[in-house]
N, C-alpha and C positions, 0 to 999 in steps of 0.2 A: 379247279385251279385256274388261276388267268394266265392267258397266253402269255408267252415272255417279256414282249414287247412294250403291256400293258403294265404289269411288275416292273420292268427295269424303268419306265418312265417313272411310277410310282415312288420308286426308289432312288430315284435323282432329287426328286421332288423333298424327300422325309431328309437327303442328305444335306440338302437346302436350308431345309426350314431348320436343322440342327447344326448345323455351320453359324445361321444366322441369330441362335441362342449364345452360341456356345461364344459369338463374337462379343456381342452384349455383354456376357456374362465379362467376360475378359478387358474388358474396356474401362466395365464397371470398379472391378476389383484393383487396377492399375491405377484409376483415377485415384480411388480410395487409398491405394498406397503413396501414388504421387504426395497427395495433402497430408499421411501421416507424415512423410519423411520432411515437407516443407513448415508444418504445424510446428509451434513455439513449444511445444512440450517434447518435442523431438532432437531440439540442443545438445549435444554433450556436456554433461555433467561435468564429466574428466575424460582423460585423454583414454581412455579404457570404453568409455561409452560411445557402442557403435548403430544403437539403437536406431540413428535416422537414415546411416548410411546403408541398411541392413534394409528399412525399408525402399531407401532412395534403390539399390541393388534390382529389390524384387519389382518395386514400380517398372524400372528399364526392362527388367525379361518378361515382366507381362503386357507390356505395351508393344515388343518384338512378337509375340508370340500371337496378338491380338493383329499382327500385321502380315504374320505367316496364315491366320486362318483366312485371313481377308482375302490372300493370293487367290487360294484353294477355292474359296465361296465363290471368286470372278471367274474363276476356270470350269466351275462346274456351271455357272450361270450362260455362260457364253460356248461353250464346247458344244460338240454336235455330238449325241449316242446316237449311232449306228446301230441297223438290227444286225449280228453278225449269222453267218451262216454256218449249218455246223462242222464244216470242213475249214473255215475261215483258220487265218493264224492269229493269237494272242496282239492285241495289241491296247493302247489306249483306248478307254469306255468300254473294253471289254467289261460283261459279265461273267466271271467262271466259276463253274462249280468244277473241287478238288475233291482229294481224297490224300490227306495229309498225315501217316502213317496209319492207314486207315480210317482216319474221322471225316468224314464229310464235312465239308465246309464250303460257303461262296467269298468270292474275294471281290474289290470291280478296283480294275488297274486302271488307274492315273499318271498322268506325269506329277502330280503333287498331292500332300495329303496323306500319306502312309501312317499307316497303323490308326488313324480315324475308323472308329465302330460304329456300329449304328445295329440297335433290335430292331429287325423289320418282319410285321409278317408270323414274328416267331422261329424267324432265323437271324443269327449273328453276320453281319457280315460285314465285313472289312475293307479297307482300301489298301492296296498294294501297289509299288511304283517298282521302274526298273532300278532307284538306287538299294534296293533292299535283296537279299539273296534269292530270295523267291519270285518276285518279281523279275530279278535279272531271268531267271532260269524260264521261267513260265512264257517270255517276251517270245512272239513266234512261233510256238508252240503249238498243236492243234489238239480237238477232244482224243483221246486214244493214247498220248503218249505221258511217258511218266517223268520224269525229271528229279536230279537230286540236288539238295540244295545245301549249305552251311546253318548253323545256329548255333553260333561257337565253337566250341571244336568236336561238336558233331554236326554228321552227315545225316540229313530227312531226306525220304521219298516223297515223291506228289507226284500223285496221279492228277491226268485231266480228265476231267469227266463232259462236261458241255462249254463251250463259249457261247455266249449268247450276248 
């Protein structure tokens, strides 16, 4: 197994290169709907026909959403990972491994970017920020303790298991 340090590099790197797809991909798909909804076969028919306005719609929230991953992609570009130490408290570029009503899981807390996945390795791991309930809870936190967090109107446990 590689040392930590060399994995969480690693894994900035695959969240990189998958940010930088995923932007593509969103820019693409925006462009594309831009031109259906401005395209001459996109007219209303009758006043029922919402066909261009429906694309013009999704063109806007995929071109927001191609500008929110953009944020993320500069943050993770520019940000500094720290090695954290294992008494360290939770904080930004943390890496943490949980234990989320039992299940093992790693998370790497951001200030932006929540709920972005990434298979790395053969582990799922996720991005977590403090506006999210776990995030809040996890924030400060050190390996050892457990924390409870919302998910609707139930209550999870989380355990902490390493920051790194």
């Amino acid at each position: 197994m590689q040392p930590s340090n060399d994995f969480k590099k690693l894994l900035i790197e695959a969240f990189i290169l998958q940010l930088e797809t995923d932007l593509v991909a969103m820019k693409e798909s925006a462009r594309a709907n831009h031109e259906a909804a401005t395209h001459e076969e996109s007219k209303a028919e009758n006043e029922y026909d919402t066909r261009g306005l429906e694309a013009a719609y999704l063109a806007g929230a995929q071109a927001k959403r191609a500008g929110e991953i953009d944020e993320v992609l500069a943050l993770f570009k520019t940000m500094s990972f720290k090695a954290f130490q294992p008494k360290d408290p939770v904080q930004a570029g943390a890496l943490i491994a949980v234990e989320v009503d039992g299940k093992p899981s790693r998370l790497l807390m951001m200030p932006k970017g929540g709920a972005v996945r990434l298979q790395f390795q053969g582990e799922n791991i996720q991005i977590v920020t403090p506006a999210s309930s776990l995030g809040e809870a996890l924030l400060g936190q050190r390996a050892g303790d457990t924390v409870e967090f919302e998910v609707g109107d139930q209550l999870r446990e989380c355990e902490l298991i390493a920051v790194e």
